[in-house]
Structures are given as C-alpha cells and as structure tokens.
N, C-alpha and C positions, 0 to 999 in steps of 0.2 A: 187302916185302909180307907181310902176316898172315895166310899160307893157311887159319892152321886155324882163325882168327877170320872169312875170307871164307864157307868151308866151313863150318863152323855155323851162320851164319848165311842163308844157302843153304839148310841142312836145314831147319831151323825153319819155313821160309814154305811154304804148301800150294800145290799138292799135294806138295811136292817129297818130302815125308815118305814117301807110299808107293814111290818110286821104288827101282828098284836101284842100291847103290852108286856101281855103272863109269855108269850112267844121272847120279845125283845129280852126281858129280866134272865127267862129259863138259858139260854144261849147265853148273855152276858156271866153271869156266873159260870156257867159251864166253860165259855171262854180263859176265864179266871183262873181256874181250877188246872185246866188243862194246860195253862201259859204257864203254871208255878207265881203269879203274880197272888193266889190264894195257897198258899202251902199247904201240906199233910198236917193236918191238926188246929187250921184256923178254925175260929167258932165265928160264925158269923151272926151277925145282929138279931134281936128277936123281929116277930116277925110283922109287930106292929108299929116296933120303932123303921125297920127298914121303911115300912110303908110310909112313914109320915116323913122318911126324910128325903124319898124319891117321889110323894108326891103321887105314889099310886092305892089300888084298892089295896087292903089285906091280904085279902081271897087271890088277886094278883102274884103276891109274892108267897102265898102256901101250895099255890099250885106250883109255883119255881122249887122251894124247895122239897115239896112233897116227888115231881118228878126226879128231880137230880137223887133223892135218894133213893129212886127207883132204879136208876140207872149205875146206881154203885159210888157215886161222885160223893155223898154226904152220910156222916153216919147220925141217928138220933141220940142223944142221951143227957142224962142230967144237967149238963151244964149247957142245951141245946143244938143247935145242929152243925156239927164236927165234919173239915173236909177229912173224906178218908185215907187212910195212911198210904195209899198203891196210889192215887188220883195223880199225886207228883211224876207217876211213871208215864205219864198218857199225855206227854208234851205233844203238840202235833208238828206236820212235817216242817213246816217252817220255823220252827224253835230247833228243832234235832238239827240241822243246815247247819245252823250257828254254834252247835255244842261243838268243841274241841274233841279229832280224836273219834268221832264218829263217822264211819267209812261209808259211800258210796256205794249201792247196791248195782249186784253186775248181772247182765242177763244171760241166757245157758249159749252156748257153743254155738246153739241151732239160731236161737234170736239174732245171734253176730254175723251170721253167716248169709242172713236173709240180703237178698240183695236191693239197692236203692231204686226204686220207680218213680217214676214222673208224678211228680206232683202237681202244685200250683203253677212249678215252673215250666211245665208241659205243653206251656202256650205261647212259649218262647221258643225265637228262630234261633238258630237248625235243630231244634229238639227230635232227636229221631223215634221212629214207632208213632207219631202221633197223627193220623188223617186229618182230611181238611172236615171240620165240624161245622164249619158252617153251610157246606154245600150239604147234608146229611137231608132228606127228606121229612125232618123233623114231624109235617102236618098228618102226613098220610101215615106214621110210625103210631101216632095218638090215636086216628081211627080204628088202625088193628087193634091200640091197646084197650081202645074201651069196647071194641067187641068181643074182644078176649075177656075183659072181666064181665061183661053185661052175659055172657055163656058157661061162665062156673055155675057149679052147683055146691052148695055148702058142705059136702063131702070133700071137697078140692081145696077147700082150705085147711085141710090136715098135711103131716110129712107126705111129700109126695116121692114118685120113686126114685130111689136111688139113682139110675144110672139114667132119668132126664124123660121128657113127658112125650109118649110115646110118636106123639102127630110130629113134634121137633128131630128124633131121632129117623124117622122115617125123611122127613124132609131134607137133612144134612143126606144122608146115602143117595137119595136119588140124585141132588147137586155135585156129588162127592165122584158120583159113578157118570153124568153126563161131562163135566165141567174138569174132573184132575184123573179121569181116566183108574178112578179105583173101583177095584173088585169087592166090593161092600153090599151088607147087607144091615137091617136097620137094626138088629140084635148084637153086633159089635158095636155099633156106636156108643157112647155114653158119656154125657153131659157134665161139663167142668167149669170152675169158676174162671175160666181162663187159660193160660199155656204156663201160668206159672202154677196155678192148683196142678194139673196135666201134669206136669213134672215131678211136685212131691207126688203125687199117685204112682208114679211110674217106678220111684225111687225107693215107695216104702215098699210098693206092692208086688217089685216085679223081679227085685234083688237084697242078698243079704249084707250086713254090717260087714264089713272087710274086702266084699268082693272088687273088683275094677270096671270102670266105665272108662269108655274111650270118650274124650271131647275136641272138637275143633281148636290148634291154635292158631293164629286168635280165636277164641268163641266167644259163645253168648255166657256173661258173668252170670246170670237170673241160674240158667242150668248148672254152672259148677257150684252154686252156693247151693242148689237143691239136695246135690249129692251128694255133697260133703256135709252137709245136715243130716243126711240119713248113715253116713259111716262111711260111704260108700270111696275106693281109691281113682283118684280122677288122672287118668294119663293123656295127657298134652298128643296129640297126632296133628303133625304140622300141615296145612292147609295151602294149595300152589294154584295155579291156574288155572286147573280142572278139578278143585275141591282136596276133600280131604284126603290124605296121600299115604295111605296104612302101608308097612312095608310089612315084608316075608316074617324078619326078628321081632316087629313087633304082635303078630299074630303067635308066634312061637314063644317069644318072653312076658307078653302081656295081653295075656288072653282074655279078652274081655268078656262081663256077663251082659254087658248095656252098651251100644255104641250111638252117642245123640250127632246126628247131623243137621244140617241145614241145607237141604242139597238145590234144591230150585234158585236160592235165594242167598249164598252163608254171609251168617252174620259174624264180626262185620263186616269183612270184604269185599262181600259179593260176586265172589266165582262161582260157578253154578257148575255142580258134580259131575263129568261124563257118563255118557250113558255105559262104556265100559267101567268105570270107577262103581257107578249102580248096581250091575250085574255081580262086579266084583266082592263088592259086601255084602251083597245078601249072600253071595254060595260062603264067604269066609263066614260068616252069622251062623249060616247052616251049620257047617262043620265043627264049628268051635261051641255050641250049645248057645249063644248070644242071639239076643233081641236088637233090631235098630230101630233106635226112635229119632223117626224123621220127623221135623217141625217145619210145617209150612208155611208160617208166619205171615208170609204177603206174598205167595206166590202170584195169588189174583193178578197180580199187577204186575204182567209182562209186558216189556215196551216194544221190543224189537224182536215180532212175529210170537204167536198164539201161546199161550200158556203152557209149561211142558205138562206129561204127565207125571204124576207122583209114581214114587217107589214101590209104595205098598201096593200097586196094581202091576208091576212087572211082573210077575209071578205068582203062579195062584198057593195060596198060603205062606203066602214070604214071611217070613220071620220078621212084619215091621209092625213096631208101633205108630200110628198116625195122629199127629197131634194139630190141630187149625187154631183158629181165634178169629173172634168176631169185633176185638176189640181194634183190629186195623182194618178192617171192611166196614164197619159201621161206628161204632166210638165207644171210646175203650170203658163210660161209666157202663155199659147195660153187663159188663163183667160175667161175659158168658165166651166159652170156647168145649171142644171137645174131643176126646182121644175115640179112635178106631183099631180095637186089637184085634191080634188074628182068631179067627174061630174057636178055636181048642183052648184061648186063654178069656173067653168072655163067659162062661157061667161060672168060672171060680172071681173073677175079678166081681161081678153082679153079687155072689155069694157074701163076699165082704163089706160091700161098698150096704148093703142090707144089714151090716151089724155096725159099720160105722160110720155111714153117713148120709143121714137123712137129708131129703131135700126137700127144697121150696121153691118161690117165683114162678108159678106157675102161669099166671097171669104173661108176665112177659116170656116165658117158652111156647105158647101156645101162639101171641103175638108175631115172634120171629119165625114158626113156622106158616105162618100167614105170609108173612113176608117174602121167605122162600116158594112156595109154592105157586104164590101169582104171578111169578115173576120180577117182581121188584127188587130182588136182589140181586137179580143178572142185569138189572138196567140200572142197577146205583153201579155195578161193577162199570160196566162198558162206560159210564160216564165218568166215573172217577180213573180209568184208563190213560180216560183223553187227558183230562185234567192234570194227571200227574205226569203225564208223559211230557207236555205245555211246560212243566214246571219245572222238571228234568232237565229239558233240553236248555231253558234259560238258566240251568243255574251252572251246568257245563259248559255251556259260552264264555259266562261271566268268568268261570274260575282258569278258563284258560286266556284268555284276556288280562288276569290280574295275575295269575299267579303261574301260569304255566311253563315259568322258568324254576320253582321252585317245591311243584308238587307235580302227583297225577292221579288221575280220578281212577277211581275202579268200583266195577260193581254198579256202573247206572244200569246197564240192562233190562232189570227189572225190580220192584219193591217201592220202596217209599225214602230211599234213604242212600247216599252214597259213602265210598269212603275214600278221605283225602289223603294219599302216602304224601311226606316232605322225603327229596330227597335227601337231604341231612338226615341220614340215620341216626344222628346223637341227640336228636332237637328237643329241648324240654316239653313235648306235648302237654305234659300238662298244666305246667306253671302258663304258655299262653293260654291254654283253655281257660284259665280259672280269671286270665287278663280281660278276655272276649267276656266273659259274664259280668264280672265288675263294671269295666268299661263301657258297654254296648249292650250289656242284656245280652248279648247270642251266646245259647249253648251250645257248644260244638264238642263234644266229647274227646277225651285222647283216646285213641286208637291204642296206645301202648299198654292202657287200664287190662285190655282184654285177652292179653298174654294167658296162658295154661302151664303151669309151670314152671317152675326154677329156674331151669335151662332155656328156657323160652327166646327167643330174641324177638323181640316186639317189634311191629311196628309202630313207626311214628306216625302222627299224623290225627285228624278229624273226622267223625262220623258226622254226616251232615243231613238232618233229615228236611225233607223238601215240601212235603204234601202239606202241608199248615201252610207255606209260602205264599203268598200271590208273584205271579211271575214281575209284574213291575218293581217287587221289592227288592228282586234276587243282585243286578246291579251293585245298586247303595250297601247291600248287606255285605256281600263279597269285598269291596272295596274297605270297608271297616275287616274284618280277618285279616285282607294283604297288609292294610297299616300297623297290623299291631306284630305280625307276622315280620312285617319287615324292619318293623320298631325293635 
C-alpha cells in the first residue's frame, strides 16, 4: 500500500484541507479501513516509519492509531497494529451502492403514503395553496416577534402546552366566532403544525384501524394519505354542484366513523356545500355515531359576497371537527394551523396530546396572537380579498379568451385556486401537466390525480392556483397552457 499516495490524496479533497494533521491521518486511515482498500488483517507501518514517510510528527500518527483502535478499527499485537477482522464489514454507503445484489432500503406503508407538498417549486405559477408572499406585512410581523421574545420569561423556554399557548387559543375562538360564525370557546381550540398535522391527529386520535372515513371525489390527496396511514377504509362520495353528495345506500352500506369535507371551498373543484347538504350531514353524523371534519382551508377568501358561515357553528354541539391554517392566510413557513373539537371531545384529546406531544414556538404563538387581536389580521384578510379577487377575475378572462372552447372554469367563487375541467373527458391530464413544467415552469396540477377510488371517474383537467400571480402575468401564462394544450 501507498500511504503517502492514499494520504495526499485524502488532503486534496475538501474539507479535509482545513483539518489538523492527527485529525487529517485519523480519518484517512479510517477511510481505508472502511473502503476495504486496508483489509481485515493488514499490519500497517510502525509508527515511526509512517511518520517519516508522510512527513509528520510521530505523536501525530500514535494519536491516529491509538484512536482507530479505540474505536474497534485496529487491533494491537506482536506483530504491531493489525486492521480488525469485522472493520471489512463497515463499508460505508457509497461502496454498499456499488456492491452487487445489495437491495435498496424501503420505507413503511405510512412514509409512502405521505403526500407530496410544495416545495421549492411552490414559487412557481399556478402552484396551488401558495399566497401572495410578497404582499405579507413582513416589518410589522418582526415587531410582534421581537416583543414576543423581549416578554418570555425563562420558564417559557421549556415544553410548552400541549394543545397551544393559551393568549393564541383564546385569539383564534374570538376571530373563529366573530368572522366564520362558530360556536367556540378557547378550551376546544388546540394548536397544530398545520392541516396536515390536523389530520394525522384526527386520524390517530378520533378513529380505529379498519374503521371507514368518507372522502370527497375528487378530494384533497394530503387527507386520503393521512388515513390510509392510520389503517383507516377511505370511501370515495362523489362530489356535484352543491358539494358532497352522500346518498341513503351509502349511509346504510358504508357507515362512516370520520366524514372530511371541504364545504366553503372543496377542494379541488370548488363547489361549495348547500346549506341543506350542511344540515344534512350533520343529523346523518348524528345518527350514525360519525364525526365531520370540516377543513376550511381558504374560506377567508370569499369573492362573490361575504364569507359563509362554517359548519361547526350551525348547531350547538354538532358533531364537527374544525380544522383552519395559517399557512394560506399568512405563509405557509410560520407552519402553524389549528383543530376545534366539540366539547365532550376536548379533555380526552388535551389528555393525550399531554402524553405525546409536547410543544414549543412559543415565541411565534404569542406573536400571531398579537397579530390577531390588533387587528392585523382582519386587515391582511380584507386586503388580500381584494388582491385575489384582481387576480381571479384576470385569470378567468384570460382563460376564456384562450381557451373557452375547450375547457370551463369551476370553483373561482372563492379561495386562492381554480379548477380547469377539459371537455375531453379522455385527455392525458397529466402527461401535459408534466409538458407545462418542463416547458414553461407552470405547475398546473392534473385534476385526474385527485380521484378517490377505483371506480372513480376523474376529472380531467388543471388546478390553477392564482394568488402568487400578479394580474399582468395571467395573459402570457394562459397563453403558454392553450399552446401546449392545443399542441
């Protein structure tokens, strides 16, 4: 072996350069060892020859191998310092890649099942779910937040409670009960990392392994990978003009323990539930022992006339779960949203969430109920209204302008996000989606993705979200979709 060819070429690669000597040699060796380029049983050099041939101190290279045979890599004995016989099994991952015959490690059921979120490409048009971030009152967000930390007390920097810090749960009920017309109080609220934490809590905590949940088809994929992670049977209830459309058989054959809608807003369509379809799930919810868990996602953002009221306030102790997010009202990194259960279900759900999961962020919960209570929250709303509604109506123009011979818009009424039926029922949705990203950078989702079931018959077609938009873009952007669409 060619130490002092191993060892220069060791140095050369970064960082290794900045490192110290006894650091550089102990790693190179170890490297050795571990790559099989030192085998089970080599003896390597004494310890004053290495030094003189690499050019360092002694004491350099007895620290190398006094560590390595701390760590198991080297054994001492007569004949000097022996790699040990197991060191050959501790190839590391990029040698194992290349071995023949060694398999690919697969993640559980639940990992597969999680569903895809916006990434980096979250900044790209028509990304739907994503608000416009740069109108966000960024300066005045930093003053709350460093009064928020400049008012802890160093007891606040431990777990904090469980179900969300108390000034922020109080603030969401009173907005909760002026603003979506619920019957809440601040001891059912409790604080979540989002609508997607909201859903595994709802999935582990509120139903068993085998039971059936009703889902919107189309619906939201984020909710059926939640359930299906938890065990739980997902029944497809197809979705029409006035929302989700349960019929008599399906109450009788498939009695659900969990029914998730989207009823202000559904996603992704965007039909918005009648207020008899409302009445009507909660008395069947009642009857059938089932919870519904309504998700209000962007109700905020109603365009044509006032925001409805939510479900969970039609009746006093309605059997619904109430799920928000702060990630479409304000932006989706501060990774905060929150569920409202009924009464009778908030000191066992409090009891649990005390055994498994502690919380933190304190600092920014304290913040955002600053936020709420001055007001600022109803005047980022009323402005982003405007904003989206501007951007709405341009990108409905545009699309019937370019394309109104060959699709129709549904679901602008209210949210952040429309959806594009083609009337070609057969059309490969997704293969031009994946055209428009390659091509053009626009994400525009297939509509077809969001089927529920086997039986399903999807729609075709694009989810198009708008509020990231500026209205002069919506034009140029449309016109790239018709070409490739028409391509």
């Amino acid at each position: 072996m060619d130490y002092q060819l191993l060892f220069s070429d060791f140095q050369a690669r970064p960082p290794h350069a900045a490192w110290s000597q006894q650091r550089q040699l102990h790693e190179c060796l170890r490297h050795g060892i571990r790559s099989g380029l030192l085998p089970s049983g080599t003896r390597l050099p004494a310890s004053r020859t290495l030094a003189a041939d690499l050019g360092l101190a002694r004491n350099s290279v007895l620290y190398a191998y006094e560590q390595l045979a701390t760590e198991g890599f080297l054994l001492a004995s007569r004949r000097g310092s022996v790699v040990a016989p197991l060191a050959g099994l501790l190839a590391p991952p990029a040698a194992l890649r290349t071995v023949p015959g060694v398999q690919r490690a697969s993640l559980s059921r639940r990992a597969q099942n999680m569903p895809l979120l916006p990434g980096s490409e979250a900044s790209v048009a028509f990304a739907p779910g994503v608000p416009s971030l740069r109108d966000f009152p960024l300066l005045r967000w930093r003053r709350m937040l460093d009064r928020a930390w400049a008012s802890i007390r160093p007891a606040q920097l431990n777990y904090a409670d469980p179900a969300g810090e108390p000034a922020l749960r109080e603030a969401i009920a009173g907005h909760l009960r002026v603003a979506r017309g619920a019957l809440v109080e601040a001891g059912q609220v409790f604080i979540t990392d989002g609508t997607q934490s909201s859903l595994d809590l709802c999935a582990r905590a509120l139903a068993d392994a085998g039971d059936k949940v009703w889902v919107e088809n189309p619906g939201y994929q984020g909710a059926v990978a939640a359930f299906r992670a938890a065990q739980l049977k997902t029944i497809g209830i197809v979705v029409d003009a006035e929302g989700m459309a349960p019929t008599a058989g399906d109450w009788l054959r498939q009695r659900p323990r969990l029914i998730y809608t989207t009823p202000s807003h559904q996603y992704p369509v965007g039909s918005v539930l009648s207020l008899a379809r409302r009445l009507a799930l909660i008395d069947g919810a009642r009857k059938a022992g089932a919870l519904v868990v309504e998700d209000d996602y962007d109700s905020e953002f109603r365009h044509d006339g006032p925001p409805l009221a939510c479900m969970q306030g039609l009746a006093v102790d309605a059997p619904v779960v109430y799920l928000g997010t702060f990630s479409k009202t304000l932006f989706p990194a501060l990774r905060m949203g929150f569920m409202v259960v009924p009464t009778a279900l908030a000191p066992a759900l409090s009891e649990m969430l005390d055994r498994a999961a502690p919380r933190g962020r304190t600092a920014e919960q304290l913040a955002l109920a600053e936020f709420i209570t001055s007001g600022q929250f109803s005047l980022h709303l009323r402005r982003m209204r405007r904003l989206y509604r501007q951007r709405r109506d341009a990108l409905v123009a545009a699309l019937g302008e370019q394309l109104g011979d060959m699709a129709t818009v549904h679901g602008g009424s209210a949210g952040m996000h429309l959806a594009l039926r083609l009337h070609d029922g057969a059309a490969d949705d997704v293969a031009l989606s994946a055209r428009l990203l390659a091509q053009h950078g626009i994400m525009a989702p297939a509509l077809s993705l969001h089927a529920v079931g086997l039986r399903a018959q999807p729609w075709r077609g694009f989810l198009l979200g708008y509020a990231q938009v500026p209205v002069e873009a919506m034009e140029p952007l449309v016109k790239k979709l018709a070409g490739v669409m028409r391509g």
